[in-house]
Chimera marker file (.cmm) of the C-alpha trace (Angstrom):
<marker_set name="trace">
<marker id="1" x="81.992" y="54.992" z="119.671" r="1" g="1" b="0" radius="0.5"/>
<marker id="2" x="81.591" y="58.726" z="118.963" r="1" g="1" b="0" radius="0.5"/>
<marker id="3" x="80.099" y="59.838" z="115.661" r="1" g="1" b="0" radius="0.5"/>
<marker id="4" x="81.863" y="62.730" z="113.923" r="1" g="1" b="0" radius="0.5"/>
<marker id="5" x="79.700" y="65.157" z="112.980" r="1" g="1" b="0" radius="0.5"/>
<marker id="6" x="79.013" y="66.381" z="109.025" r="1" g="1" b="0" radius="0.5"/>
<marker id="7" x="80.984" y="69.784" z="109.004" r="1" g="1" b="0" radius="0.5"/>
<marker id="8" x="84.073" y="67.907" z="110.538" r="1" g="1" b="0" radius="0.5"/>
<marker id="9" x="84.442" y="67.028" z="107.101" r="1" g="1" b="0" radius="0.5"/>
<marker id="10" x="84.048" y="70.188" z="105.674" r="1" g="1" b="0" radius="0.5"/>
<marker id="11" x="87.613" y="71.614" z="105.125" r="1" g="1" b="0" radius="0.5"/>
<marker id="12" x="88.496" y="68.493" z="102.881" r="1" g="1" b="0" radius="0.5"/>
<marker id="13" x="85.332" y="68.951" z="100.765" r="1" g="1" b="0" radius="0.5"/>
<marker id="14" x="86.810" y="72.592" z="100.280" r="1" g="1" b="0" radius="0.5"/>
<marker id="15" x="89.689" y="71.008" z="99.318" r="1" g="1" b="0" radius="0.5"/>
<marker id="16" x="88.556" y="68.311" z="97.169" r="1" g="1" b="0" radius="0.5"/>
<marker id="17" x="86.699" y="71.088" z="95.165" r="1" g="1" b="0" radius="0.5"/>
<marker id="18" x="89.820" y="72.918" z="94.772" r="1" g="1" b="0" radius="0.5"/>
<marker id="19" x="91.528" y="70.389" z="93.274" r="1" g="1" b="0" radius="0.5"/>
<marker id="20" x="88.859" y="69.459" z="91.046" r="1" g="1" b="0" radius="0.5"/>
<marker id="21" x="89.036" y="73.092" z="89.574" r="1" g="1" b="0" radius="0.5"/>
<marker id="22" x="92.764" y="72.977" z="89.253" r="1" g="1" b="0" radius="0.5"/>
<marker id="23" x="92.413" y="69.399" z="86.925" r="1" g="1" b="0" radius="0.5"/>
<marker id="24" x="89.563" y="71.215" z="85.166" r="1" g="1" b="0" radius="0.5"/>
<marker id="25" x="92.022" y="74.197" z="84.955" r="1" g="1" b="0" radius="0.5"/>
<marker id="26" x="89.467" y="76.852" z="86.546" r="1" g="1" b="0" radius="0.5"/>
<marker id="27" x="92.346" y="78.879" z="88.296" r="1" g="1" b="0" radius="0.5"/>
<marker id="28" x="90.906" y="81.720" z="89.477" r="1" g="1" b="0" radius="0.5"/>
<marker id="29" x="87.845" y="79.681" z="90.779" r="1" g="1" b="0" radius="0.5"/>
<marker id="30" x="90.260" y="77.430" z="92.698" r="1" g="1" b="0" radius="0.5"/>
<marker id="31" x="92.423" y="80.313" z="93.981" r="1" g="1" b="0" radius="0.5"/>
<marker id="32" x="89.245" y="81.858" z="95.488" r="1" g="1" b="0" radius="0.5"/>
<marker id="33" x="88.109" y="78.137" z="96.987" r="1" g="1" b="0" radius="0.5"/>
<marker id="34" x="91.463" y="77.864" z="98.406" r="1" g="1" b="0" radius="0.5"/>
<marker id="35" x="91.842" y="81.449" z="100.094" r="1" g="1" b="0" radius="0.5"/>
<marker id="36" x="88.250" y="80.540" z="101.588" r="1" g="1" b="0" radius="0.5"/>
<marker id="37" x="89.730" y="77.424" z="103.247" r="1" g="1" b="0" radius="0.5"/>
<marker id="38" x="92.744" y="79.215" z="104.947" r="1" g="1" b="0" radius="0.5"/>
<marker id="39" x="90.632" y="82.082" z="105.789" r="1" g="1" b="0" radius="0.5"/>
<marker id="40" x="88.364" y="79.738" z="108.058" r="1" g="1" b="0" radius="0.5"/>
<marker id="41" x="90.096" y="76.492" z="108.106" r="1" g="1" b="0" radius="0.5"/>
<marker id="42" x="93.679" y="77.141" z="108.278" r="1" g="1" b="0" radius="0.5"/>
<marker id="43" x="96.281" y="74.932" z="109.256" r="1" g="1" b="0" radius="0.5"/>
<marker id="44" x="95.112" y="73.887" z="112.727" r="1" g="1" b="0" radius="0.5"/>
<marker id="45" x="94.515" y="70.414" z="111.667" r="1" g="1" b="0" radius="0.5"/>
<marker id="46" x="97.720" y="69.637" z="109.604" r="1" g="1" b="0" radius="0.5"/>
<marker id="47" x="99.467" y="71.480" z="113.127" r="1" g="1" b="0" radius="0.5"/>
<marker id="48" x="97.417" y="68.954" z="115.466" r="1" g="1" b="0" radius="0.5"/>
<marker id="49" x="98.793" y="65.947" z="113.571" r="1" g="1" b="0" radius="0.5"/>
<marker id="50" x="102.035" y="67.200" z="114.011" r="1" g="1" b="0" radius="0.5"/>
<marker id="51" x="101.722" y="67.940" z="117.501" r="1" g="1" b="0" radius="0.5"/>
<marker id="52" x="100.471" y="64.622" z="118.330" r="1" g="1" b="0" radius="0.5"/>
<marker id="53" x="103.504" y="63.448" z="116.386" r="1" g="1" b="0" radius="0.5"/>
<marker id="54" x="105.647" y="65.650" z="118.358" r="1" g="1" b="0" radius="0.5"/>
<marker id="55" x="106.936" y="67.266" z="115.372" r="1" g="1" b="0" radius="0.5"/>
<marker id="56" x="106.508" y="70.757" z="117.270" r="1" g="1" b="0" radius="0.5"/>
<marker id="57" x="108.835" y="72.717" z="114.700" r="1" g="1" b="0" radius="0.5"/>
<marker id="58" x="106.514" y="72.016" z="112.245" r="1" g="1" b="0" radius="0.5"/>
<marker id="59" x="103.402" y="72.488" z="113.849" r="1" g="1" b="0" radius="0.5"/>
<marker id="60" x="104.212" y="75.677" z="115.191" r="1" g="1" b="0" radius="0.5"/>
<marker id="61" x="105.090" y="76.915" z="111.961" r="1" g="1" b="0" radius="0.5"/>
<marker id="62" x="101.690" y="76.045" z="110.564" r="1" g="1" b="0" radius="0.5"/>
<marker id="63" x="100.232" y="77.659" z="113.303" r="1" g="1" b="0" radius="0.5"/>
<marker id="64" x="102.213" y="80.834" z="112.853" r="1" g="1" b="0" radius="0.5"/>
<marker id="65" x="101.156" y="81.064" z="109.435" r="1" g="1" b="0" radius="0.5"/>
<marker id="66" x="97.398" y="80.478" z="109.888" r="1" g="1" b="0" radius="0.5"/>
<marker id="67" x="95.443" y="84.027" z="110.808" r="1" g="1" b="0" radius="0.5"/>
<marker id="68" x="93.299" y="82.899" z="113.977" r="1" g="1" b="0" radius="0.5"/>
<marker id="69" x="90.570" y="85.716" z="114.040" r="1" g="1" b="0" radius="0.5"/>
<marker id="70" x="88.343" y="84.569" z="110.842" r="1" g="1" b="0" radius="0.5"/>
<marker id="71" x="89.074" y="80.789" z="111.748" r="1" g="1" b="0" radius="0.5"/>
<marker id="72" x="85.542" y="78.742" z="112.463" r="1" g="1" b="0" radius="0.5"/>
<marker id="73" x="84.895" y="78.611" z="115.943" r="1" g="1" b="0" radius="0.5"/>
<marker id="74" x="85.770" y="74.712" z="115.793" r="1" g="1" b="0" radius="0.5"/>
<marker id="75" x="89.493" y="75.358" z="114.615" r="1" g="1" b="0" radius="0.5"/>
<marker id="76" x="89.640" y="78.620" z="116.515" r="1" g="1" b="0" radius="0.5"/>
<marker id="77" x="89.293" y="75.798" z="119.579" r="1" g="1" b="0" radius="0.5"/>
<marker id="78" x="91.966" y="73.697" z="118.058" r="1" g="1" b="0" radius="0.5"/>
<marker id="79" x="94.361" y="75.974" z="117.101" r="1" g="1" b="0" radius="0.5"/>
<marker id="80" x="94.371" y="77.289" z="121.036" r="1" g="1" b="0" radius="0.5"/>
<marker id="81" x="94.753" y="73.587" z="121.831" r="1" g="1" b="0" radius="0.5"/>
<marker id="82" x="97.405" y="72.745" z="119.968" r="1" g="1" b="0" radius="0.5"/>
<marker id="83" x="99.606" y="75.941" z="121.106" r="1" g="1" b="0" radius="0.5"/>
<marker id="84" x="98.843" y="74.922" z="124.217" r="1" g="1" b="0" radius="0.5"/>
<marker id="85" x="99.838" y="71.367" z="123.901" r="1" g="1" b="0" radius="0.5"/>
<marker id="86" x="102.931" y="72.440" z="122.399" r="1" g="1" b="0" radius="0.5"/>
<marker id="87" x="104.241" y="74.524" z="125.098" r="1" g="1" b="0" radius="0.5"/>
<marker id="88" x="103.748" y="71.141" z="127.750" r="1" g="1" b="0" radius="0.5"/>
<marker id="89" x="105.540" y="69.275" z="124.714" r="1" g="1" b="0" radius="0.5"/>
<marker id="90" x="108.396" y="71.840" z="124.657" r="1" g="1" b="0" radius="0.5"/>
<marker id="91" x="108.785" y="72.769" z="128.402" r="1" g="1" b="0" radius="0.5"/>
<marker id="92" x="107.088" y="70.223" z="130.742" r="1" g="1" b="0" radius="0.5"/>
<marker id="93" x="107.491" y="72.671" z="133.233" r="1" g="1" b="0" radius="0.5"/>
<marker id="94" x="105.432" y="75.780" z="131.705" r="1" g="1" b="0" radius="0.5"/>
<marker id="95" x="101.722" y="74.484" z="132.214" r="1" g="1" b="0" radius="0.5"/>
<marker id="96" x="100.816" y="77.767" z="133.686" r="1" g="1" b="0" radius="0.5"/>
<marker id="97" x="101.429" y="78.920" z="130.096" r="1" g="1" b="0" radius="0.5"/>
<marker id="98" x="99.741" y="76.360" z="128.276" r="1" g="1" b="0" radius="0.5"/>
<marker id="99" x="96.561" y="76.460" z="130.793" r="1" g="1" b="0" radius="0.5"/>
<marker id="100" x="96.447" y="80.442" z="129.865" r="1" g="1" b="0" radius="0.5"/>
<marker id="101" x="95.854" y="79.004" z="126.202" r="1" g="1" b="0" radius="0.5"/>
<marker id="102" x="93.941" y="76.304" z="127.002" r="1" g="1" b="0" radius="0.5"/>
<marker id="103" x="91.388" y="78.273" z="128.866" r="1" g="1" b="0" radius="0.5"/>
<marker id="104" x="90.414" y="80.003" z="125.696" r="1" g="1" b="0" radius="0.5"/>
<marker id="105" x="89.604" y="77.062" z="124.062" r="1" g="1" b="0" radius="0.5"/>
<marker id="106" x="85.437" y="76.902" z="123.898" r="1" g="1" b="0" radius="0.5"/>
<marker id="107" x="85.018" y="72.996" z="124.737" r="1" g="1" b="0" radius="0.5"/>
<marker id="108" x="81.495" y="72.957" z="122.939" r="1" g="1" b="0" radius="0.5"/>
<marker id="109" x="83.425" y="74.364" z="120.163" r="1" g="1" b="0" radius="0.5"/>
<marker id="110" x="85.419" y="71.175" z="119.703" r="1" g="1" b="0" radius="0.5"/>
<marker id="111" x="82.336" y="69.552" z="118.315" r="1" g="1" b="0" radius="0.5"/>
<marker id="112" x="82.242" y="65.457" z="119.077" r="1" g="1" b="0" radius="0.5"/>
<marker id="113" x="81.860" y="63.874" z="122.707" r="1" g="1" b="0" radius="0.5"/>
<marker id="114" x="85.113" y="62.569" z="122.139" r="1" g="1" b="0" radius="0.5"/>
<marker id="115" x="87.508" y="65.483" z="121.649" r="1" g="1" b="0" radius="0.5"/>
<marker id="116" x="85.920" y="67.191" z="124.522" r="1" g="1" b="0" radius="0.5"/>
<marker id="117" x="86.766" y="64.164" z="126.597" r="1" g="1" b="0" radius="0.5"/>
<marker id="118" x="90.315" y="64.140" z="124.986" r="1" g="1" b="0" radius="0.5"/>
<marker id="119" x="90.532" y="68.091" z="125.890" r="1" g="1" b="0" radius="0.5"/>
<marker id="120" x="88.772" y="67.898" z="129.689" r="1" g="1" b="0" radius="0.5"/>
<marker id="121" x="91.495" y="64.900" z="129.773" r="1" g="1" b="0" radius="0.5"/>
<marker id="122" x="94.131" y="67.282" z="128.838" r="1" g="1" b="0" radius="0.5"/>
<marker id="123" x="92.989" y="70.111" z="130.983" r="1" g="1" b="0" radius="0.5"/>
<marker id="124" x="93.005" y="68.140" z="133.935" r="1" g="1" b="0" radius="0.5"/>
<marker id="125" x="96.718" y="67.025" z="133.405" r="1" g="1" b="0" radius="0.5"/>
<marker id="126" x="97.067" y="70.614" z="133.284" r="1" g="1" b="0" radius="0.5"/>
<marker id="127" x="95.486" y="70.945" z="136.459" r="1" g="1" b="0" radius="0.5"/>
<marker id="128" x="97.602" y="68.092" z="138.092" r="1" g="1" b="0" radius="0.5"/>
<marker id="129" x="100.309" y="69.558" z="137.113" r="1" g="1" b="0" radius="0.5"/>
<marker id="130" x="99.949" y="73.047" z="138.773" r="1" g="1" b="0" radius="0.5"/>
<marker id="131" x="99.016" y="71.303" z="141.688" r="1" g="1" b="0" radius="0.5"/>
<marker id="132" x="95.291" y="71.750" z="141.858" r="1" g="1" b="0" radius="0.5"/>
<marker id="133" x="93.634" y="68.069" z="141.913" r="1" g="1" b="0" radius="0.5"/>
<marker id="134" x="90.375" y="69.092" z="142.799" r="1" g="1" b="0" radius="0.5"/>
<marker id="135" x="89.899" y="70.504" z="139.624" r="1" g="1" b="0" radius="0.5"/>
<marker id="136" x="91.913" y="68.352" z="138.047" r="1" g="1" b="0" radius="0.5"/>
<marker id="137" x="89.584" y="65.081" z="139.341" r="1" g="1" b="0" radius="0.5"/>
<marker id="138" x="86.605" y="67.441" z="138.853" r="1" g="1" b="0" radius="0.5"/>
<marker id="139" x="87.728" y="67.693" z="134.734" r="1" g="1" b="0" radius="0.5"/>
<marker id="140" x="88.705" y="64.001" z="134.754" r="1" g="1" b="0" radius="0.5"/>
<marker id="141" x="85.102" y="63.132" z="136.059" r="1" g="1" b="0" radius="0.5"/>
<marker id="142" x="83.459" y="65.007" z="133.535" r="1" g="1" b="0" radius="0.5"/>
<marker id="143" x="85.740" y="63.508" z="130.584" r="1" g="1" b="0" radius="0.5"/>
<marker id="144" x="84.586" y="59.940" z="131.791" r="1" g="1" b="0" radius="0.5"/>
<marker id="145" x="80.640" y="61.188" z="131.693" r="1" g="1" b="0" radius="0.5"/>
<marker id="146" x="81.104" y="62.354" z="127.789" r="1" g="1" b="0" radius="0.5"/>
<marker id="147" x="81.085" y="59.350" z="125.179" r="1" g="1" b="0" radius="0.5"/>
<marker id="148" x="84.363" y="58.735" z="123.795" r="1" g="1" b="0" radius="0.5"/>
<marker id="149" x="86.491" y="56.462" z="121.782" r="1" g="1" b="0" radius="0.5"/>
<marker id="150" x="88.874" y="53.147" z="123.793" r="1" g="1" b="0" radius="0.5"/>
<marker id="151" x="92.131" y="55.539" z="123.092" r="1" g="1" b="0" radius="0.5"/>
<marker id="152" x="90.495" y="57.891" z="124.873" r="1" g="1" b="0" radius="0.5"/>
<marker id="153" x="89.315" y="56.179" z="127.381" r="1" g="1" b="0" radius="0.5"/>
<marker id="154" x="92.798" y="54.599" z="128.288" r="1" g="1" b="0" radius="0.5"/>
<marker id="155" x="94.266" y="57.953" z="128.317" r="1" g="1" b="0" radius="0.5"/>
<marker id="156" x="91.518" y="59.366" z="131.035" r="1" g="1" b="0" radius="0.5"/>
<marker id="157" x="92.672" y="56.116" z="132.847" r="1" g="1" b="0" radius="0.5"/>
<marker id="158" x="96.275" y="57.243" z="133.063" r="1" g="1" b="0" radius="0.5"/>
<marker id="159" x="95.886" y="60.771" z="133.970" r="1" g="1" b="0" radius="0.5"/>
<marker id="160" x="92.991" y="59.810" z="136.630" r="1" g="1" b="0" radius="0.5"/>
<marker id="161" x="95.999" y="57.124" z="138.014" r="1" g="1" b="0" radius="0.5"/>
<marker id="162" x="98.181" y="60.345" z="138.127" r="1" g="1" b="0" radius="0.5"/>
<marker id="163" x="95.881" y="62.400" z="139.680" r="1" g="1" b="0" radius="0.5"/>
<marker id="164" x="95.058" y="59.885" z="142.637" r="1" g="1" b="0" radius="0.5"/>
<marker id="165" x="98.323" y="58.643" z="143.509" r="1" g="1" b="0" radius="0.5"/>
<link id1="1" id2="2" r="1" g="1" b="0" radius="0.2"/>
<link id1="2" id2="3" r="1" g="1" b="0" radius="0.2"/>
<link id1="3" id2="4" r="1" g="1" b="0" radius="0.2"/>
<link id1="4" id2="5" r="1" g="1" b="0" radius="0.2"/>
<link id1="5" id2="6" r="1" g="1" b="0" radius="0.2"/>
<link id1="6" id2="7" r="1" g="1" b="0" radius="0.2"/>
<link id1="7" id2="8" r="1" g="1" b="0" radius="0.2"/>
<link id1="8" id2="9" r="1" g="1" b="0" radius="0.2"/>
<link id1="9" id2="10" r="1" g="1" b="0" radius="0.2"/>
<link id1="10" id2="11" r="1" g="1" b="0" radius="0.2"/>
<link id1="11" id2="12" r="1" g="1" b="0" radius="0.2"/>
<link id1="12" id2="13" r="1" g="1" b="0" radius="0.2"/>
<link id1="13" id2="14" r="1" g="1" b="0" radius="0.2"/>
<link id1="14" id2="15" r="1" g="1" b="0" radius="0.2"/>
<link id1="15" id2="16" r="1" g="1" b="0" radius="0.2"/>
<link id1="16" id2="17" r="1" g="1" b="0" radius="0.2"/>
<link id1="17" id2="18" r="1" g="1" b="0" radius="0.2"/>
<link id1="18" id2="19" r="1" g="1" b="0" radius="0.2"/>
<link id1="19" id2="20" r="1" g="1" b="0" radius="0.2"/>
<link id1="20" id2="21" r="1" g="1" b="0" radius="0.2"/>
<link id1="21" id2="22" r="1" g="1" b="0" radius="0.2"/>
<link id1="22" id2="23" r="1" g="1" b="0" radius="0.2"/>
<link id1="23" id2="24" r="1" g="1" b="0" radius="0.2"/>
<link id1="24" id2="25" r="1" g="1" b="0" radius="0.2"/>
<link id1="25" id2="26" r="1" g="1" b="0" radius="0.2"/>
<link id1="26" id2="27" r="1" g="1" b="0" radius="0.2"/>
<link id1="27" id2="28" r="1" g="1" b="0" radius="0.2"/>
<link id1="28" id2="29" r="1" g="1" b="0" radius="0.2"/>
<link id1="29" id2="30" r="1" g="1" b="0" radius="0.2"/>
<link id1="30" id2="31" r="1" g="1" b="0" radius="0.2"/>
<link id1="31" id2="32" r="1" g="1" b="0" radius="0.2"/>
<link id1="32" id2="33" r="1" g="1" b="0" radius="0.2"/>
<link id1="33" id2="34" r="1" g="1" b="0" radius="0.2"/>
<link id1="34" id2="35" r="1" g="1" b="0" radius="0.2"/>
<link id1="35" id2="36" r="1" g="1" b="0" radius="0.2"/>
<link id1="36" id2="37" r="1" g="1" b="0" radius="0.2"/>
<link id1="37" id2="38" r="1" g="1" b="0" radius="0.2"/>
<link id1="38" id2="39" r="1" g="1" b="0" radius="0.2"/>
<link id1="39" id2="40" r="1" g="1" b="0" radius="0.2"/>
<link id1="40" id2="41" r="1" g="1" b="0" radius="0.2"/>
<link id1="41" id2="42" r="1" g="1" b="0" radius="0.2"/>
<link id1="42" id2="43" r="1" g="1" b="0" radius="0.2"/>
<link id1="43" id2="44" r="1" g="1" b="0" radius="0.2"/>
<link id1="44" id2="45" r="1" g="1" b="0" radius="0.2"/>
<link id1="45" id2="46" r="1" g="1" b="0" radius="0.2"/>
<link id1="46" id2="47" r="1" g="1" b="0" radius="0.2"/>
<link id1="47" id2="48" r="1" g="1" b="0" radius="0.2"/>
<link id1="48" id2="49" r="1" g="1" b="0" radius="0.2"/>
<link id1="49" id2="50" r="1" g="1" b="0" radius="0.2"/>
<link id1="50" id2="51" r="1" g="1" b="0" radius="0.2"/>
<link id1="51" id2="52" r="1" g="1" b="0" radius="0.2"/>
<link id1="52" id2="53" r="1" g="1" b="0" radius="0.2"/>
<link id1="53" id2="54" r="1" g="1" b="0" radius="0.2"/>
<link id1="54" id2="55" r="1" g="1" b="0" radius="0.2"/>
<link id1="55" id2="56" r="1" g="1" b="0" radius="0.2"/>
<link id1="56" id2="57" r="1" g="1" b="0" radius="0.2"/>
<link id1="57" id2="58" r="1" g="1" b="0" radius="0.2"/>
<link id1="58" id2="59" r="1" g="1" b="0" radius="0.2"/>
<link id1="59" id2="60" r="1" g="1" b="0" radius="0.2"/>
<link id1="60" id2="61" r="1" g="1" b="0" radius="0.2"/>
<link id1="61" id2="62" r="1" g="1" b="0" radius="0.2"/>
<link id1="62" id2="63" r="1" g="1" b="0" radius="0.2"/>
<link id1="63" id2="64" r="1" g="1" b="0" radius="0.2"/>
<link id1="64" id2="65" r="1" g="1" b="0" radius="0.2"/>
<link id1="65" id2="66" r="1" g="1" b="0" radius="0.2"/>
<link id1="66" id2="67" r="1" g="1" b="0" radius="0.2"/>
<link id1="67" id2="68" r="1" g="1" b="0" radius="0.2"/>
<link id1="68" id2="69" r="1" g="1" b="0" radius="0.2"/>
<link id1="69" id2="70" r="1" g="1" b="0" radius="0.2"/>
<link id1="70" id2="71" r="1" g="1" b="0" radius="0.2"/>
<link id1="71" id2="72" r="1" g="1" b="0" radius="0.2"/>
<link id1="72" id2="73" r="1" g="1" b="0" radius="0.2"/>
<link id1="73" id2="74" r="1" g="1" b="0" radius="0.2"/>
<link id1="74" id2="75" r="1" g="1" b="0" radius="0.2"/>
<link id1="75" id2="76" r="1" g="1" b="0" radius="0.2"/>
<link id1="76" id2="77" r="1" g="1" b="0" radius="0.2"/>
<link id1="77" id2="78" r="1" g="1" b="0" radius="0.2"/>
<link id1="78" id2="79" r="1" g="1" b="0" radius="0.2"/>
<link id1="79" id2="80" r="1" g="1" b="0" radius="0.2"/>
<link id1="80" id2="81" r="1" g="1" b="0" radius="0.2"/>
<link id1="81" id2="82" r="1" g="1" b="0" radius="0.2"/>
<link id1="82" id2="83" r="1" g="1" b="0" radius="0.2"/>
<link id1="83" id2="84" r="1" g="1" b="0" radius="0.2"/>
<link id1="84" id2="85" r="1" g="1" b="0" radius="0.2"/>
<link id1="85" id2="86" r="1" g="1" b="0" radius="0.2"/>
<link id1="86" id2="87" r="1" g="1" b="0" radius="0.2"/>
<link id1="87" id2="88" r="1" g="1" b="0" radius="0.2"/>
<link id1="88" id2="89" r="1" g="1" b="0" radius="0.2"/>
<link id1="89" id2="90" r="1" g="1" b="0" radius="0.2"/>
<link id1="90" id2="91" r="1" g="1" b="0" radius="0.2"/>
<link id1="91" id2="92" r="1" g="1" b="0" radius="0.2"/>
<link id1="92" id2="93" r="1" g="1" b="0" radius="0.2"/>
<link id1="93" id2="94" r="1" g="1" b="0" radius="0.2"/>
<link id1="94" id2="95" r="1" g="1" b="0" radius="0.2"/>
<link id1="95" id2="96" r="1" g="1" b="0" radius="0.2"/>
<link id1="96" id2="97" r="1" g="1" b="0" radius="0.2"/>
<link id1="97" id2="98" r="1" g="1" b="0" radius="0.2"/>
<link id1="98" id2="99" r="1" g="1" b="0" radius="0.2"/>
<link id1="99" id2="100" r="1" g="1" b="0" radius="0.2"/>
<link id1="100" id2="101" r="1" g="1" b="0" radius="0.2"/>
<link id1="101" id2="102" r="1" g="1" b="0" radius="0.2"/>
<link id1="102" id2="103" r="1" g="1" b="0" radius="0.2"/>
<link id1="103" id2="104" r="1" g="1" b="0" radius="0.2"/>
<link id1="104" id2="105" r="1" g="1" b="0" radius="0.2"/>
<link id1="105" id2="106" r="1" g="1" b="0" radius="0.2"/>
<link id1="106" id2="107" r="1" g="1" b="0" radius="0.2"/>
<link id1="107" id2="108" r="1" g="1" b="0" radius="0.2"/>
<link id1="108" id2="109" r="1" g="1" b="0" radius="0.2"/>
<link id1="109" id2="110" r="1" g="1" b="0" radius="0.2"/>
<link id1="110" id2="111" r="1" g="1" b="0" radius="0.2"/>
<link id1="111" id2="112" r="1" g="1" b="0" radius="0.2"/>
<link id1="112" id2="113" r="1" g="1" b="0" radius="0.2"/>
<link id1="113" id2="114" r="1" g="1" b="0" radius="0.2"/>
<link id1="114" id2="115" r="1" g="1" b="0" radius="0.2"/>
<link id1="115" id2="116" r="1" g="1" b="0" radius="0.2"/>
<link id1="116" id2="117" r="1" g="1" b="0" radius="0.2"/>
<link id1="117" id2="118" r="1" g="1" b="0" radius="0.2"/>
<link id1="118" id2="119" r="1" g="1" b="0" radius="0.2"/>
<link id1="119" id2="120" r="1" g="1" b="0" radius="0.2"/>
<link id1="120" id2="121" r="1" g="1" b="0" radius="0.2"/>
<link id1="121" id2="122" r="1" g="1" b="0" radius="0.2"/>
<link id1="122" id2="123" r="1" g="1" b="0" radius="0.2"/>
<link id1="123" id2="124" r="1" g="1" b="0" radius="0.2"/>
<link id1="124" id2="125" r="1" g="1" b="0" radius="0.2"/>
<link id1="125" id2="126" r="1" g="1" b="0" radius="0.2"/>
<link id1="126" id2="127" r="1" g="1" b="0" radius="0.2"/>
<link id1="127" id2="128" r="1" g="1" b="0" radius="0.2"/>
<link id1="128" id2="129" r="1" g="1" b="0" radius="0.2"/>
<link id1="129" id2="130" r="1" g="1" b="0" radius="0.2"/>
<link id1="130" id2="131" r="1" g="1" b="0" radius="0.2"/>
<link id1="131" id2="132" r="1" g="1" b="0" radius="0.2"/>
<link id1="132" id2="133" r="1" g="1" b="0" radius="0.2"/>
<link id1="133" id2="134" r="1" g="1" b="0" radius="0.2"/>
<link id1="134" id2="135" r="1" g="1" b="0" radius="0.2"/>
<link id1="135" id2="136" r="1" g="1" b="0" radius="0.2"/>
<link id1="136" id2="137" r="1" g="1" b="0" radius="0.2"/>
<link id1="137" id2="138" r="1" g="1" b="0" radius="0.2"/>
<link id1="138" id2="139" r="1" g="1" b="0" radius="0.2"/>
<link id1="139" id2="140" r="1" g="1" b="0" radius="0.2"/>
<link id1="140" id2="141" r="1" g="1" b="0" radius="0.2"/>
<link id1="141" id2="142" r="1" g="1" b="0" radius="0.2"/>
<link id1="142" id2="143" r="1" g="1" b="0" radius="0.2"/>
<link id1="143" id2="144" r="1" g="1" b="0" radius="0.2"/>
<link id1="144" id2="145" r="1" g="1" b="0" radius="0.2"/>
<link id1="145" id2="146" r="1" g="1" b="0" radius="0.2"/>
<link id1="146" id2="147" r="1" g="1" b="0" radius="0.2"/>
<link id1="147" id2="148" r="1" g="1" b="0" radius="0.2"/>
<link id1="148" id2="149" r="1" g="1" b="0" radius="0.2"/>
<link id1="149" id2="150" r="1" g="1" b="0" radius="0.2"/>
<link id1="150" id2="151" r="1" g="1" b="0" radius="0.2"/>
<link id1="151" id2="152" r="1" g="1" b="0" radius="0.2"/>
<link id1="152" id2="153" r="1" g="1" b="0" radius="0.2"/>
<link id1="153" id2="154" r="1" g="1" b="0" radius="0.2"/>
<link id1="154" id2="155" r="1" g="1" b="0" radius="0.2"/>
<link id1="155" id2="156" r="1" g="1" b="0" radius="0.2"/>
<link id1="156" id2="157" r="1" g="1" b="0" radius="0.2"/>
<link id1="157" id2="158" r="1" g="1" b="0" radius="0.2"/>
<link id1="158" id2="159" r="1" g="1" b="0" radius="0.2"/>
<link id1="159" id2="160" r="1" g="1" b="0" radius="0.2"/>
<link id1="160" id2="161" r="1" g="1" b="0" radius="0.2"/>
<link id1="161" id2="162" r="1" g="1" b="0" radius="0.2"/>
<link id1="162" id2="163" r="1" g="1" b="0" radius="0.2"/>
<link id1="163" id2="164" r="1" g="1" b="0" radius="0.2"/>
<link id1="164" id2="165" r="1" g="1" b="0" radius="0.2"/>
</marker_set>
C-alpha cells in the first residue's frame, strides 16, 4: 500500500486553523489563513472529487475560479489533470486536447507512487486512444513498476487489456 506523504495533508491543516480562528473569532487572522490556502491550494482537490464523480459542471467551475500560477507545484499537477480528465469525460473523442493538458502535468509533482501510477495509467489511455500503443504499453509498464494501491492496480489491468487487444 502507498504511504501518503506529510504535506498531502497540508491544505486541511490550513483549513483546520482557519476555522479554529473563526470559533475563536480572530477574523482578520482567519481571512489571511484562508487567502493563503486559495493562493497555493485552491480548489484542485474539491474539482478532482468531482471529476471522479463525474460532476464536470462543478468541477470545472472550481477550477475556473482557482488562479493556477501561485498554486504548489503538487496542485499545479492536479489541477492540469483534472482539466484534462474532464475534457475525455465531456468529449470522448478530444484526447488530443486533454493529452496537450496532460503533458504539463510534472508526474514527480503528484507526490505518492500511487497517483503517478493512477496518472501514467491515465496517460496511456490517452495514448491508446490517439492510436499510439507503443507509448501507451510503454506508460502502462511503468505504472505497474511504481507501488500503488488494489484500485489502482485493477484499473492498470483494464487499460493494459485495452491496449493489447
Amino acid at each position: 500500500m502507498a504511504k501518503r506523504r506529510l504535506t498531502e495533508y497540508s491544505g486541511q491543516v490550513v483549513m483546520l486553523l482557519c476555522v479554529v480562528l473563526l470559533c475563536l473569532r480572530v477574523f482578520w487572522a482567519a481571512a489571511i489563513v484562508y487567502l493563503f490556502w486559495y493562493v497555493f491550494y485552491g480548489f484542485v482537490g474539491l474539482a478532482f472529487f468531482f471529476s471522479v464523480r463525474r460532476r464536470l459542471a462543478l468541477s470545472n467551475l472550481l477550477l475556473r475560479i482557482t488562479f493556477s500560477p501561485t498554486l504548489l507545484p503538487f496542485r499545479k499537477s492536479f489541477y492540469f489533470w483534472t482539466k484534462s480528465v474532464n475534457i475525455i469525460l465531456k468529449n470522448p473523442t478530444d484526447a488530443e486536447k486533454a493529452f496537450c493538458l496532460a503533458k504539463k502535468v510534472d508526474v514527480d509533482g503528484l507526490g505518492t507512487s500511487n497517483n503517478k501510477a493512477f496518472f501514467l495509467s491515465y496517460l496511456a489511455a490517452l495514448h491508446n486512444d490517439m492510436g499510439d500503443k507503443e507509448k501507451a504499453l510503454d506508460c502502462i509498464q511503468e505504472a505497474k513498476e511504481l507501488p500503488h494501491r488494489e484500485a489502482v492496480r485493477e484499473q492498470i489491468n483494464r487499460i493494459y487489456d485495452e491496449i493489447t487487444k
